[in-house]
LOVOKE-601655 format. One line per field, with one value per residue (C-alpha): y negated, z, x negated; residue in three letters; residue number from 1. Coordinates in nm, 3 decimals, padded with zeros to 5 digits. Last residue first. Layout:
v = [Y, ...]
w = [Z, ...]
u = [X, ...]
aa = [ala, ...]
i = [NUM, ...]
! end
This chain:
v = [02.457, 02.295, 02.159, 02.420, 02.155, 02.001, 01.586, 01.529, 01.465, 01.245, 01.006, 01.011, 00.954, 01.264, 01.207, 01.349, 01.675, 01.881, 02.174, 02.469, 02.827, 03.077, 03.353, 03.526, 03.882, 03.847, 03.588, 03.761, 03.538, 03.474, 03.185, 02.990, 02.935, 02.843, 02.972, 02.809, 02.867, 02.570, 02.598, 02.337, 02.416, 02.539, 02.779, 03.083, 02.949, 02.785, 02.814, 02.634, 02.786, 02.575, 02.685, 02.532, 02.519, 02.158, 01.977, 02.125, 02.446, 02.443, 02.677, 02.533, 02.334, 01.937, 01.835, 01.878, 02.134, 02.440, 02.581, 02.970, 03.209, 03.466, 03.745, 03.918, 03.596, 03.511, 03.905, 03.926, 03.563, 03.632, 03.950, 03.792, 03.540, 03.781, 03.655, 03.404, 03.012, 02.869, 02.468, 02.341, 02.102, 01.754, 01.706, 01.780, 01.734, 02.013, 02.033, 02.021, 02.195, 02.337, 02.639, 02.619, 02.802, 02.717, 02.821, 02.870, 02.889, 03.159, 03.230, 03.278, 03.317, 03.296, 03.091, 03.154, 02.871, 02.921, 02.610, 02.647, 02.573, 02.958, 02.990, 03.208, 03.533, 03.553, 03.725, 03.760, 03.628, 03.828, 03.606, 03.822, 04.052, 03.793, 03.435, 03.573, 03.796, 03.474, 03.258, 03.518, 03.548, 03.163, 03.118, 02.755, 02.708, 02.432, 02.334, 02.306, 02.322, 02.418, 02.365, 02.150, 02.056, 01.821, 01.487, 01.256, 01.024]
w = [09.541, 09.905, 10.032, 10.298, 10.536, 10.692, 10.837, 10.983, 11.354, 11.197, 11.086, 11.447, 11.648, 11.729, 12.003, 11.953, 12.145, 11.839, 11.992, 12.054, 11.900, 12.084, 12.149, 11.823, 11.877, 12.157, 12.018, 11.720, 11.414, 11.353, 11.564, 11.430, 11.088, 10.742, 10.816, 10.691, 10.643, 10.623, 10.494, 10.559, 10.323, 10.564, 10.193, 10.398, 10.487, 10.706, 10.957, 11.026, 11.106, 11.071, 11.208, 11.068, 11.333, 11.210, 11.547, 11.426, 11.552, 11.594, 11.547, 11.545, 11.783, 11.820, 11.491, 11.282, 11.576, 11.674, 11.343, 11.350, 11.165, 11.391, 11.137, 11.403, 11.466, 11.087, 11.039, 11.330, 11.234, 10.858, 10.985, 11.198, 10.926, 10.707, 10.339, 10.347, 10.250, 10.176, 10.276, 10.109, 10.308, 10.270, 10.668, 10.711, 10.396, 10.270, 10.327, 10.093, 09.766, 09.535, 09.322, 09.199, 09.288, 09.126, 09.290, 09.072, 09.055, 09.020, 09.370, 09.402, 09.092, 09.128, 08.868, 08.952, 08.899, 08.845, 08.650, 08.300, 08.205, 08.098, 08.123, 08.360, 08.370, 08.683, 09.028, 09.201, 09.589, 09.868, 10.173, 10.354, 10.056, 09.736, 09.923, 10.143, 09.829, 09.622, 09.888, 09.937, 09.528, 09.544, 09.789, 09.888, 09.767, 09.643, 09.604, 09.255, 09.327, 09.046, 08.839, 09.043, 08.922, 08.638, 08.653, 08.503, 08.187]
u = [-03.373, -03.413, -03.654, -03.905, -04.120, -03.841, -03.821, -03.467, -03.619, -03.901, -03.668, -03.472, -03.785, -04.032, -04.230, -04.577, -04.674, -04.553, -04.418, -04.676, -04.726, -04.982, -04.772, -04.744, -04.687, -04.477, -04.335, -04.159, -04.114, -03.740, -03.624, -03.941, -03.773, -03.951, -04.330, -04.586, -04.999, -05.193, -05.568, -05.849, -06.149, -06.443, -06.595, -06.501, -06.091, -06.070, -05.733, -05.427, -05.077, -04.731, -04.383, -04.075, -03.803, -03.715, -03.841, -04.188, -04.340, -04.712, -04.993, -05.368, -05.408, -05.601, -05.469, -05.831, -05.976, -05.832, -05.838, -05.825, -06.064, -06.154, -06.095, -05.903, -05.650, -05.622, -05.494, -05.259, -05.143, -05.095, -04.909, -04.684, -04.639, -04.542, -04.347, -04.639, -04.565, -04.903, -05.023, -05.324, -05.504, -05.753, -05.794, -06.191, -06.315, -06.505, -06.915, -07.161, -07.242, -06.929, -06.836, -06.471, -06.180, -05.812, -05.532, -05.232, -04.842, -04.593, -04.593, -04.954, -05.183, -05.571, -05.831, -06.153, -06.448, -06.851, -06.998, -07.019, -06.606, -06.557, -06.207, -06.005, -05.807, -05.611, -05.735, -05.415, -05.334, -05.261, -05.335, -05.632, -05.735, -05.711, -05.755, -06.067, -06.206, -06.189, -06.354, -06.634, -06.725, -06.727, -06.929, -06.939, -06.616, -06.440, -06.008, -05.831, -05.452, -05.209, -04.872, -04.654, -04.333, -04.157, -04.320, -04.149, -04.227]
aa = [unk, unk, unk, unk, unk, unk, unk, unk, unk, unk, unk, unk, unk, unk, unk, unk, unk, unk, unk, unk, unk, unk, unk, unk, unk, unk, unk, unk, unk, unk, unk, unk, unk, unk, unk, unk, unk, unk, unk, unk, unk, unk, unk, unk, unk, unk, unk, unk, unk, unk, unk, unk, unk, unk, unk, unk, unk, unk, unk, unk, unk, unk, unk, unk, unk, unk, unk, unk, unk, unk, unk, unk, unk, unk, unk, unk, unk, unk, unk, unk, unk, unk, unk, unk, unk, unk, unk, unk, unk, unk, unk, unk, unk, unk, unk, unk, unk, unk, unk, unk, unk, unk, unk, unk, unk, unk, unk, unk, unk, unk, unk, unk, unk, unk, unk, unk, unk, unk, unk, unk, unk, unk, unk, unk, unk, unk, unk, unk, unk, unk, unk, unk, unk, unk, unk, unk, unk, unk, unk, unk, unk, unk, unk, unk, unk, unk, unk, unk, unk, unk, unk, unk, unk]
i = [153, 152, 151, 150, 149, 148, 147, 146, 145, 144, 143, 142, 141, 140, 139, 138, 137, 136, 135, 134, 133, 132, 131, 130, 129, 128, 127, 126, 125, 124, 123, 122, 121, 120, 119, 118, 117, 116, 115, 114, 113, 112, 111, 110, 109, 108, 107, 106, 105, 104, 103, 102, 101, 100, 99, 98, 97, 96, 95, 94, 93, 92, 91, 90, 89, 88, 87, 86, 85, 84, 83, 82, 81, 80, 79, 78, 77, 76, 75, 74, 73, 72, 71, 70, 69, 68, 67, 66, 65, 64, 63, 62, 61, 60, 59, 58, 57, 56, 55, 54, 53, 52, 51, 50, 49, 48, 47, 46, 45, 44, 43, 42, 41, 40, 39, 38, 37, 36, 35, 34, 33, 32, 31, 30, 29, 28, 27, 26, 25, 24, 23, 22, 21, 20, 19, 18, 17, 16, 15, 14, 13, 12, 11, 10, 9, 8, 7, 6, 5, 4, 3, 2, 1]
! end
């Protein structure tokens, strides 16, 4: 038995209704049909996979994640930036450029889940609209110098 791909993350909301206008007007995700299951839950379809909503009490874990690939990360930023929703906190910034070029955004999303939005090559985002990105401030040994968000298909 192998594993052939990814078919969905499941993540909580506190408000549902919110967390599904959040993934569907900020990030440009697609409501999908969905099951009852008796407990409120939205399916969503990005990139030919799914997000799964579901209604939750309490807070989200602080570094649990799902990372998004946008075809604008200036916009993502512009948008992230105005809605005030930056991370700053779980790694201590919340854009950084890895020794691969890769750029990585976090923000909350309504419900306080961790989201990570990625970019594939720092040399084309324009700085002047995104100022804010750092290096990693760790040192980077040789393994971590060949590590790259985007695999190859």
């Amino acid at each position: 038995m192998v594993a052939t791909g990814f078919n969905h993350v499941s993540i909580s909301a506190l408000d549902l209704e919110g967390s599904v206008r959040f993934y569907t007007e900020v990030l440009g995700l697609e409501r999908l049909p969905t099951p009852n299951f008796g407990f409120p839950v939205q399916w969503l379809s990005v990139g030919g996979l799914q997000l799964h909503l579901f209604e939750r009490l309490g807070p989200a874990p602080a570094y649990h994640h799902l990372a998004l690939t946008v075809d604008d990360f200036e916009a993502a930023y512009t948008k992230s930036k105005e809605l005030g929703i930056f991370d700053r906190e779980a790694f201590g910034h919340h854009i950084y450029e890895l020794p691969s070029k890769n750029v990585q955004m976090y923000l909350r999303d309504p419900g306080g889940n961790l989201v990570e939005i990625d970019h594939p090559n720092i040399d084309t985002i324009n700085r002047s609209v995104v100022d804010e990105i750092r290096r990693l401030p760790q040192p980077q040994g040789r393994e971590n110098l060949r590590a790259t968000l985007f695999l190859a298909r």
